[in-house]
Residue, then its C-alpha position, 0 to 999 in steps of 0.5 A: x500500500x502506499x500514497x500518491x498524489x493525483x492532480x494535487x490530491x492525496x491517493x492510496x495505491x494498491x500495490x501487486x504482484x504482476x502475478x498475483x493480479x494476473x490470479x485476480x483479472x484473468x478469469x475476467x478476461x483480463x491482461x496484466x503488462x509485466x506479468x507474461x505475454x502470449x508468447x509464454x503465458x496466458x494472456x487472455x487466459x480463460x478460467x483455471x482448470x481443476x488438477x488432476x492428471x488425465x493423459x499418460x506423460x508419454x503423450x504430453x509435449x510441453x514447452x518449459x520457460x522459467x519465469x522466475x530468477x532462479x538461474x537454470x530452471x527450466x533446463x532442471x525441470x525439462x530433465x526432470x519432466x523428461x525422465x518422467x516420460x513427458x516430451x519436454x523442451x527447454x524455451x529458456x527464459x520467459x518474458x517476465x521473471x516475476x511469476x511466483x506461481x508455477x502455472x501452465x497454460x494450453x491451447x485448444x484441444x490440450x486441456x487434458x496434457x495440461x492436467x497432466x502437467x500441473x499433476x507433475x508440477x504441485x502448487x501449479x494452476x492452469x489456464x486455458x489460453x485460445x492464442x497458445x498451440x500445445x502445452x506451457x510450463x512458466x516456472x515461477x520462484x515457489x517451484x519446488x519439485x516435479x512428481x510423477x502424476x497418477x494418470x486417470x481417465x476422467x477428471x480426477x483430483x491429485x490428494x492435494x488438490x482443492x475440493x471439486x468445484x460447485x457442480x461437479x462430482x467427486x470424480x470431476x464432470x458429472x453426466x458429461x456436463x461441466x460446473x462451473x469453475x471457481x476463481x483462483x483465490x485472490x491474494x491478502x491485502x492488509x492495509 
């Protein structure tokens, strides 16, 4: 939090994260500069997906960027993933070395990969993303490990993934049909 001055008035300014506004205004739809650029993360991300692995890592290709300023992220964790049976590629450095939390980001048609990939990325969130071709992995600073995600065949949760959302079952979709998907959480002001 901090004051400003606008035209000769006194003005209190929020103060963010570039990621931690990118969790509050892309499920609106919206962009944050500073935060990724379609070239390597969401912009105009559409509503996070819930966690689960739902494709075998065999048939996942993904593009790993590191998005935070720990020096050879994301050549670690493209080993890493590789000896897990994914496809991985290391893309270097994302655009922005500012994100804090691991997200992976898909195009159309990959919502199951991207499963896939945040299963073997905990702590990871996922966007869907219509300007992106195939699978994303941006790295972010709170990165810790990569595991071997359980494959299943329908939307599944991993053991520390969130209560499905309101709609849904247990198991993910329920007759086919998909309830809606709650926010990603919005991060703690104090004032």
């Amino acid at each position: 939090m901090g004051d400003i001055r606008l035209h000769g008035t006194r003005a209190s300014v929020q103060f963010y994260q570039p990621d931690d506004l990118l969790r509050i205004v892309s499920p609106l739809g919206g962009r944050v500069e500073g935060a990724s650029s379609s070239g390597d993360a969401g912009a105009g991300a559409g509503p996070a997906l819930a966690p689960g692995a739902t494709a075998a890592p065999s048939q996942v290709r993904v593009t790993v960027y590191n998005g935070s300023s720990r020096s050879g992220l994301a050549s670690q964790v493209t080993g890493a993933l590789t000896s897990k049976g994914f496809h991985a590629r290391n893309a270097g450095n994302a655009s922005a070395l500012t994100h804090v939390t691991s997200r992976v980001i898909y195009g159309p048609g990959q919502d199951a990969e991207a499963r896939t990939v945040a299963a073997a990325v905990p702590g990871s969130s996922v966007l869907a993303d219509s300007s992106v071709t195939g699978v994303q992995l941006v790295l972010g600073s709170g990165f810790t490990e990569v595991v071997t995600p359980s494959v299943s065949s329908s939307v599944g949760t991993s053991g520390a993934a969130p209560a499905p959302a309101a709609g849904t079952a247990a198991g993910g979709a329920t007759a086919g049909v998909q309830g809606p998907t709650a926010p990603p959480e919005a991060p703690t002001c104090t004032y």
